[in-house]
N, C-alpha and C positions, 0 to 999 in steps of 0.2 A: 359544765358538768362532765369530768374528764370519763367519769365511770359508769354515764347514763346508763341505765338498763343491764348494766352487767353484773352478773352473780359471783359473789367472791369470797371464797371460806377463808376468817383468818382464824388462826387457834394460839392458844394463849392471850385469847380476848377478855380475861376477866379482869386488868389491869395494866398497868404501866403502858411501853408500845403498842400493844395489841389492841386495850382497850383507845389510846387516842386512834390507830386506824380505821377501831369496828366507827368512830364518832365521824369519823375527816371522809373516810369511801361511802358511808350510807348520806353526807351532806352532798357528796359527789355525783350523785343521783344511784349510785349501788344499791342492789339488795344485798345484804352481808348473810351472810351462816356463822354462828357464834360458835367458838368451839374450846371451853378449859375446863378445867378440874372444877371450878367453886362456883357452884349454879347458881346460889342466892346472888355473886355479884355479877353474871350472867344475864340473869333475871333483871336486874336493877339497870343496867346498860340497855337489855332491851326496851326496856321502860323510856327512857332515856331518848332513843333514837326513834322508836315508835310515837313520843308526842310529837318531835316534831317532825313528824309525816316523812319520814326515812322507814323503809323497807326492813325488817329484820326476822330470822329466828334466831332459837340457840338451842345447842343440845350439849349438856353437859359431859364429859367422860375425860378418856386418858390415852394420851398422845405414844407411848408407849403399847399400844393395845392395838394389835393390826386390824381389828375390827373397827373398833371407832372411826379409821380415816373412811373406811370405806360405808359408813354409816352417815356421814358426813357427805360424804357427795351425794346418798341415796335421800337425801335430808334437799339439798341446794335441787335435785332432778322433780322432787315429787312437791317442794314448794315455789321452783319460781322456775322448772323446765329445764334444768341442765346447768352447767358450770363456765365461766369464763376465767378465770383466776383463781389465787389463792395467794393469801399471805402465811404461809408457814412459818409463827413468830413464835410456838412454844419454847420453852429452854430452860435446864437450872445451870448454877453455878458448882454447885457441889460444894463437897467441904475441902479448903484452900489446905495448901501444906504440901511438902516435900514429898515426890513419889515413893520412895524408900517406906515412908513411914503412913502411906495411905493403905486406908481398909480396900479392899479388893470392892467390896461393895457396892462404896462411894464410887470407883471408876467405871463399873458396869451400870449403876445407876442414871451418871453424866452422858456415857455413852449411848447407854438407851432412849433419855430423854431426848438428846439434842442428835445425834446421828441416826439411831434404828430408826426413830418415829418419821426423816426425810426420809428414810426408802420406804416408809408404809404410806407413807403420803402420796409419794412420785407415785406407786402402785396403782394408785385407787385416782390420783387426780391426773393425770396425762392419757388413759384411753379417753376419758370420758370428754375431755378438749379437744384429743384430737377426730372425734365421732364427731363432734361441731366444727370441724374446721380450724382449730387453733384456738390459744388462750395463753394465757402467763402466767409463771409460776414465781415467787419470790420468797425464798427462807432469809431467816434472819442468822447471820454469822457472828462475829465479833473482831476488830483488829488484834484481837490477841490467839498466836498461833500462826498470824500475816505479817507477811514483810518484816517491819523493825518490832512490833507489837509484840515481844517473848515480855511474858510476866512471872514473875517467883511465885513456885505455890498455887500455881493454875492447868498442873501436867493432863490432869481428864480434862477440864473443860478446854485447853488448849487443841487437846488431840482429838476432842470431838468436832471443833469448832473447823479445822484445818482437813480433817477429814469433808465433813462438809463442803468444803468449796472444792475439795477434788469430783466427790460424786455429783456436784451441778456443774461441772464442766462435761461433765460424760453423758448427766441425761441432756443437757445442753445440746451437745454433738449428735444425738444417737434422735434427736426428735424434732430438729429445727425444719426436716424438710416438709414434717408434717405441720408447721403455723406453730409449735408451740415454744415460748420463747421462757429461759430458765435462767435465771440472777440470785446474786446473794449478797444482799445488803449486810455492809463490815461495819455495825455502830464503834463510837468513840460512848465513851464515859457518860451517862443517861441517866436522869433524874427518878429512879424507879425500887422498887422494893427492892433488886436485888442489890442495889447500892447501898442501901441501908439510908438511914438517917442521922449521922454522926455527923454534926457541921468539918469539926475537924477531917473529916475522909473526906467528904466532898471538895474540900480546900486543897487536901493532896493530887484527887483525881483530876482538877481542873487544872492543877499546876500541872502534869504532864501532859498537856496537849497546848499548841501552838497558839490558840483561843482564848488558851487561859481561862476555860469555862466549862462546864458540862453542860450534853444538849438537854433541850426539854422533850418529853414524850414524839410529841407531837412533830418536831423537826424531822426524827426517824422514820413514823409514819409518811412525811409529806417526799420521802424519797421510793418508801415501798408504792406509793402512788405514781409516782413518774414510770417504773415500771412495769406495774400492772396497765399504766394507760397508753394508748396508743402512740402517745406522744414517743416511747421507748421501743418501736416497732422493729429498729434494728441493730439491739442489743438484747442479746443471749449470750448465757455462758461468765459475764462479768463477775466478779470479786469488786463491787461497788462502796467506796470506801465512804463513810460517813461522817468521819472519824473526827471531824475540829485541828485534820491535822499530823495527826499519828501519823499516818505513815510516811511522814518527810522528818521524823527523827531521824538522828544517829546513835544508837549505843553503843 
C-alpha cells in the first residue's frame, strides 16, 4: 500500500490519466479529493472507488479559478485532516496550428489551463504540506516543448507545457528544505480523449516513439505514484520522462 493513509488531490480526474490515478492511489490505500470540470463523471468515479472500499470525495469546478485550488485543499483538511500530495494532472491541448495564424484566445486559454492553474495550485497546496511536515507535489507536463519533443502546431501547448517545468524547478528549490518534494511527469503519446480516437492518428503517434506504441492511462498514472510515494523521497525538481522513449530521438 504505497499511499496508505495519505490524502492526495488529483484534478483532471474526470477521465483519461487523472481518472486511472483517482482508481490506482485510492487501491493504494489513499484517500483521493476528486477535482474536474464534469461532475456527473466525478460522481460516477466516486461510485466506483467508494464500492470498493477506497476513500473518496469530489468536488467539481475549474482549474483555472484561484479559488477552486484552494477549495480543494479546504475540502482534503475538513474531510480526511489535511493534505499529503497532489497530482496536478488538469491540462488542454488547444487548437493546434501555426502561431501566426492563432486566436490570441486559444493561447491564453492553454496558458491558463496548463500554467496559471500550477501557480494556483503550488499556492493553496505547499503551505498546507509544509504545516505537516512535507508532502509531494506532481504536475503533469508533456515531452512536447522538452529536449528533442518540438511538435508543429503545438506553440501554446508547447510554451505552456515548457513553462511549467521551469516553475517546478523553482518551487522545487525554494521548498525542499521544508519536506516538500515537487516533479513533473513528461507523458509520451497516451490513450485518452485528448488523442482522439482516429485508428489512423494513434498509428502515427505510436510510430514516433521508440516503443512503437502508445501508453495506456494507467502506465502514467503508475509513474505519478512512484512520486507521490515515499519510495521517490529523494527526487525533487525532476523533468520525469515517461515518454516510450522520446526523448532519445534525434531531429
Amino acid at each position: 500500500m504505497e499511499l496508505k493513509d495519505k490524502t492526495i488531490i488529483i484534478t483532471g480526474a474526470s477521465s483519461g490519466i487523472g481518472a486511472a490515478a483517482a482508481l490506482l492511489f485510492a487501491s493504494e490505500g489513499a484517500n483521493v479529493v476528486l477535482g474536474a470540470r464534469r461532475e456527473a463523471q466525478l460522481n460516477t468515479l466516486f461510485g466506483q472507488i467508494t464500492q470498493s472500499s477506497g476513500r473518496a470525495v469530489f468536488l467539481a469546478g475549474d482549474v483555472t479559478d484561484e479559488t477552486y485550488s484552494r477549495d480543494l485543499v479546504d475540502l482534503a483538511k475538513r474531510r480526511f485532516g489535511g493534505l499529503d500530495g497532489a497530482f496536478n494532472n488538469a491540462g488542454i491541448m488547444g487548437e493546434m496550428g501555426p502561431v501566426p495564424k492563432m486566436d490570441s484566445r486559444n493561447w491564453q486559454s492553454v496558458l491558463a489551463t496548463n500554467l496559471s492553474s500550477a501557480f494556483f495550485a503550488a499556492k493553496a497546496q505547499i503551505p498546507e504540506m509544509e504545516e505537516r511536515g512535507g508532502g509531494s507535489i506532481v504536475f503533469t507536463g508533456t515531452f512536447v516543448g522538452f529536449s528533442n519533443g518540438g511538435m508543429p502546431g503545438m506553440g501554446a501547448y508547447a510554451a505552456s507545457k515548457a513553462g511549467l517545468i521551469g516553475l517546478v524547478q523553482s518551487l522545487a528549490s525554494d521548498h525542499a528544505a521544508k519536506g516538500v518534494r515537487i516533479n513533473t511527469i513528461l507523458p509520451g503519446g497516451t490513450k485518452t480523449d485528448m488523442a482522439g480516437d482516429d485508428p489512423a492518428t494513434h498509428d502515427f503517434i505510436a510510430g514516433l516513439h521508440p516503443l512503437k506504441r502508445m501508453a495506456e492511462p494507467k502506465e502514467i498514472a503508475q509513474s505519478a505514484l512512484f512520486l507521490l510515494s515515499d519510495r521517490a523521497s529523494f527526487v525533487t525538481g525532476s523533468p520525469f520522462a515517461v515518454d516510450g522513449g522520446m526523448a532519445t530521438r534525434l531531429i
